[in-house]
N, C-alpha and C positions, 0 to 999 in steps of 0.2 A: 516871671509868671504873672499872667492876669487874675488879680483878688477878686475878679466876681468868678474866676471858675472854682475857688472854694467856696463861695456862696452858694455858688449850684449844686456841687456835690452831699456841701452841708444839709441845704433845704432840701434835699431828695432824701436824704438817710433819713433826716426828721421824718419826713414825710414817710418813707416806706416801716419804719420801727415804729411811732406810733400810730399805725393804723396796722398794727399786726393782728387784732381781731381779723377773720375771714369777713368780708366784704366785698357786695359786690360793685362799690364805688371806691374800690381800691385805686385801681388805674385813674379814674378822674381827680380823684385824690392829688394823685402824682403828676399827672397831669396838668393839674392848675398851681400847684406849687414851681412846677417849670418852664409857665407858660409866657411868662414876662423876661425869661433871664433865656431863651433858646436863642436870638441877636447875638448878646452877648460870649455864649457861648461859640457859635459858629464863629466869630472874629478872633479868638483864641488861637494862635501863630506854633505850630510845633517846629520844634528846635531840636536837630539829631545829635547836637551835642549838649541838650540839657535836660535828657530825662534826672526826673525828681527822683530824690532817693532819699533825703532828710532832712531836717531843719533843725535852725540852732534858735534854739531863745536868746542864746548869750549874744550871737552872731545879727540875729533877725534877720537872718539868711538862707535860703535853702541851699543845699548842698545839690549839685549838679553832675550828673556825669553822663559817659558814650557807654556806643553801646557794646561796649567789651565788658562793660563792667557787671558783677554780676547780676545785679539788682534792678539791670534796667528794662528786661521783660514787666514786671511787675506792670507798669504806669499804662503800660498799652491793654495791657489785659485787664486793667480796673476800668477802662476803658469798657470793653466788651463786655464785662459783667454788669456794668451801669447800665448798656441797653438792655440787653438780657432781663434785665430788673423792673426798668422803667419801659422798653418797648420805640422810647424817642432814636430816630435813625440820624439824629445830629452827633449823640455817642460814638453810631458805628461810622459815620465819616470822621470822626475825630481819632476813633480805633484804629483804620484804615490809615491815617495817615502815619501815626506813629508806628505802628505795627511796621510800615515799609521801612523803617531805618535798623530795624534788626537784621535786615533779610544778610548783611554781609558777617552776619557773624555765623555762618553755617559753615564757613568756612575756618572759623578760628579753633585751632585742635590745641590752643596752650592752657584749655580748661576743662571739667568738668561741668562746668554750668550749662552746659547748653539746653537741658533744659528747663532751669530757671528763664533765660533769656529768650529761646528761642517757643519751647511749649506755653509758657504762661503767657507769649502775646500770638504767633499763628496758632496757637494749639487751641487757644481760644475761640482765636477769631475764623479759623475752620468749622468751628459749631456755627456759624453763621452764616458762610459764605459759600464754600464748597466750594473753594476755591482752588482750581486746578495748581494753581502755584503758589498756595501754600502746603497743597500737598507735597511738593517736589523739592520744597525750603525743608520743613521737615523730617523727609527724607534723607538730603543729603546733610542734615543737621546732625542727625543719627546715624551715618556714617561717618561722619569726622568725628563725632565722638568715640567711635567704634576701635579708633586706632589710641585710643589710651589703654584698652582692656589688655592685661596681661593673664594670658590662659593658665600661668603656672599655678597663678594665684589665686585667679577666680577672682579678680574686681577691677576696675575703672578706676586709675588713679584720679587724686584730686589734686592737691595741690603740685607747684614744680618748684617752690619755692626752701628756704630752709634747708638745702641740699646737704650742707656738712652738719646736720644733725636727723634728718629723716633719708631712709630708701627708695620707701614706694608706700607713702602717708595717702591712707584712705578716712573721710569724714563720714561721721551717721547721717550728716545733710544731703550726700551723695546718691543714696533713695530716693529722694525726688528728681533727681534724672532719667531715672528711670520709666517714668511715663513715658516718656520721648522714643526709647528705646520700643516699649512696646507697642504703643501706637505707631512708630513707623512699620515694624512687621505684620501691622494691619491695612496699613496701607499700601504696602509693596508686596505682600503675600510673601516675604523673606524670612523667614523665623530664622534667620541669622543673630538678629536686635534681639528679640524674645528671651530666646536662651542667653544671650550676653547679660540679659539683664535677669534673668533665674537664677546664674553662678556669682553674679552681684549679689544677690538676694543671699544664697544660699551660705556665703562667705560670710559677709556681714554677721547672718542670723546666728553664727558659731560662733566667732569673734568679739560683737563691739556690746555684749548683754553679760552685765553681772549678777550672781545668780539671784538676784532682788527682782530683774527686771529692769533696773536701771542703765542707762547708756554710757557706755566711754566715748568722747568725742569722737578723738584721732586712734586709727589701730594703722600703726607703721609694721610695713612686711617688709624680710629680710628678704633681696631679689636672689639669693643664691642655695635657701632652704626653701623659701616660698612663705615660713611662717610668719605669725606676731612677734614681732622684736619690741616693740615699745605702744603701751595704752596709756594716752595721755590727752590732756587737754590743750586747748590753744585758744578758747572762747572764754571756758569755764574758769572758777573758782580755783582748781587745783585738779593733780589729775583722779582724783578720786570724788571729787563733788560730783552735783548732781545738776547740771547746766539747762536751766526749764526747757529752752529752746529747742538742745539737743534733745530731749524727752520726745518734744512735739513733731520732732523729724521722723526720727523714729517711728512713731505711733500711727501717723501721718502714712510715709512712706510703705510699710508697712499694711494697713491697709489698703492703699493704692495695689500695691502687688497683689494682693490676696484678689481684688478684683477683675485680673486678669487671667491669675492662676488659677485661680480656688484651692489652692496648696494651703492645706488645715494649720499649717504649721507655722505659716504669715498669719493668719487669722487667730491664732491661740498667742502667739507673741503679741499681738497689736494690744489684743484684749489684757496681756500679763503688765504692760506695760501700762496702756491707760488705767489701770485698776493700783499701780504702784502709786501712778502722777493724780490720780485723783483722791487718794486714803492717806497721801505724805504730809504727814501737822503740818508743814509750815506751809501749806496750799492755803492764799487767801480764803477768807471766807466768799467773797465777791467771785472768785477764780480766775482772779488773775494772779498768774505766781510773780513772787519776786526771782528777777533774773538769773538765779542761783540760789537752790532750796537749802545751800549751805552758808550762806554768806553769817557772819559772824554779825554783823549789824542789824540783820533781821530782827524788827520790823518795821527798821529806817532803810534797809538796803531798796534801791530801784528796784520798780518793778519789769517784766516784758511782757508787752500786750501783742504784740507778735507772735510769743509761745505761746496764748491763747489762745488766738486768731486760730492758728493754724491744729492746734486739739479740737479745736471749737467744731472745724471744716472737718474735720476726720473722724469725730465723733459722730457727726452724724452720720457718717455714710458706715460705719461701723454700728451704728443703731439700727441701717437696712439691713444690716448680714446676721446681727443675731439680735434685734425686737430688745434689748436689754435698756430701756427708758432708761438708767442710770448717767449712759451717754446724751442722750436727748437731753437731762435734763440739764447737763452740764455748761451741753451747747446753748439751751435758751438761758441759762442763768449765766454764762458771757455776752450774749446780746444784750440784756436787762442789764448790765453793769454799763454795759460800752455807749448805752444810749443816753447815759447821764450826763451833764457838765463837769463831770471828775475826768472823763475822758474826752468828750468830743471837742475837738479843738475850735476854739474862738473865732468866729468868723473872720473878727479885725485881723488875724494873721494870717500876710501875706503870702499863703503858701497851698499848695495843690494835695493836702492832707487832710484825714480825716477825723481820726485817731492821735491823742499824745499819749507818754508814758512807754514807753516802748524803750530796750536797749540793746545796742549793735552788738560790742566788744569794749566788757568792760577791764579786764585787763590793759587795754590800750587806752582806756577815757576816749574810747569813741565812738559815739551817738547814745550818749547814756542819759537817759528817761526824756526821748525825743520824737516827735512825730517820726516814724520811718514808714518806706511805702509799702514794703510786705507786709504789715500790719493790717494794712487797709485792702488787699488783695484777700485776703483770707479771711477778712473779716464781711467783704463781699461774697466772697464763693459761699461761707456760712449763712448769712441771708437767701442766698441764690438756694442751697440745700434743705435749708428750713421751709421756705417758699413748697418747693419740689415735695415735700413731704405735709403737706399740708398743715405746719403746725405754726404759723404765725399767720 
């Protein structure tokens, strides 16, 4: 990866956070902080087998992968949000290019990610381009996903792995696929996807909420009753912890739905839950949680600026549906933390990130309090949303 394209993305975020007063030399702003490094960027070589996904300090490596893997929508899409942000169409050719190495995974049915991977970079870059084939990527992206859904059940499996201990293992992350789902039946007039993604919704909403509000990771269905046979963790703490991230999916997810549906019952749960994640003591004062509100080490345990990123991004569009500033303010006071040198990552580091502190999967010791690139998607889209609402 070329170290001046974290220079560029660095000096842009500088640039677009402080100068979040309204102004009307915003864009010049950004503008001339980009104006020297746009060369540089354009000679920037994309690799379809090296979307970014994390970096190690220990390593001074980033961590690289294809694009099966879940996480590698994210980089094209940071991509699109960058122009979106700044307006420079050096972005959208650099979007464009990456964005094209996702396009063979609409075909891959061994995941539930498809719309991690394939909506967070066409779903993106459809806002831009109206592009006849990304409509048609998307589409059958959301058909292949379509054949995990088991009707008995009412959900979209997630994982296939773990077989001699899970049935038909469904994730709280598994909501954010669901975009995919309803945006294709807007785009094919199919309300096939729609309702797939309703009886998702609806399954979950009885399922994976204890009565706090709080989320269980993994709900495993028995495929011969249809019901919950086992609620458990596989990210988290234990299986009754409180896993920040999964919070953020949830809440996340969740309002996503509601925006489609306007089913009161998405929107009363987003709101039950953001109101759990935001009033639970051991929520930093900054807000950014540590990666587990239960970790025993707390207030030495890692933090995940990821689960923020992504509260951050879903608070505010949950601030459009019910006016409750509480969210608002939550959001801007994770951008005021994130724009400090506690998080913004070092220029000198060689790597395509924006954000540190962030953690994958700490039960495994993997990517724990590390630049990861979901962090930095969400933590754009909340700029991109604050922007949208006139409050930066």
């Amino acid at each position: 990866m070329n170290r001046y394209f974290v220079y560029i993305a660095q000096f842009f975020i500088a640039g677009l956070i402080f100068s979040c007063k309204p102004s009307s030399n915003k864009t010049d702003l950004i503008e001339n902080l980009l104006k020297e490094r746009y060369d540089i960027l354009l000679s920037y070589t994309p690799d379809s087998l090296a979307m970014p996904r994390s970096y190690s300090f220990e390593t001074e490596k980033i961590r690289k992968v294809p694009s099966k893997d879940w996480t590698s929508g994210f980089y094209p899409g940071n991509l699109w949000l960058l122009y979106k942000l700044s307006g420079n169409e050096s972005y959208k050719h650099h979007a464009k290019q990456w964005t094209a190495f996702i396009e063979k995974e609409k075909h891959n049915d061994k995941t539930h990610d498809m719309g991690f991977k394939v909506f967070c970079s066409f779903g993106q870059g459809l806002k831009h381009t109206n592009s006849e084939d990304y409509k048609s990527i998307i589409i059958k992206s959301a058909k292949t996903l379509s054949t995990r859904f088991n009707d008995s059940i009412g959900c979209i499996r997630s994982w296939d792995f773990n077989k001699d201990i899970w049935q038909f293992p469904v994730i709280i992350d598994n909501m954010m696929n669901l975009e995919l789902l309803f945006e294709a039946t807007k785009l094919s007039q199919d309300s096939t996807y729609h309702n797939m993604a309703i009886q998702h919704a609806n399954t979950t909403l009885k399922n994976h909420f204890r009565d706090d509000h709080s989320i269980f990771h993994v709900i495993d269905y028995d495929t011969i009753s249809y019901q919950p046979r086992m609620k458990v963790t596989h990210q988290g703490l234990n299986d009754l912890s409180v896993w920040a991230r999964g919070q953020a999916w949830g809440i996340y997810g969740y309002t996503m739905a509601y925006r489609y549906t306007k089913d009161s019952r998405y929107l009363k749960q987003a709101e039950a839950t953001a109101t759990f994640y935001l009033n639970h003591k051991k929520l930093r004062d900054d807000g950014i949680p540590y990666w587990d509100f239960h970790d025993p080490e707390i207030p030495n345990a890692p933090r995940d600026v990821s689960a923020a990123t992504i509260v951050a991004a879903a608070l505010v569009e949950l601030y459009g549906f019910t006016k409750n500033k509480t969210y608002l303010n939550y959001s801007k006071k994770v951008v005021e933390a994130l724009k400090s040198e506690e998080y913004i990552l070092e220029t000198s580091v060689n790597a395509p990130f924006i954000l540190k502190h962030s953690t994958g999967n700490w039960p495994k010791n993997d990517e724990v309090d590390v630049p990861i690139i979901y962090a930095d998607y969400y933590f754009l889209e909340t700029l991109l949303r604050l922007k949208n609402v006139n409050t930066i």
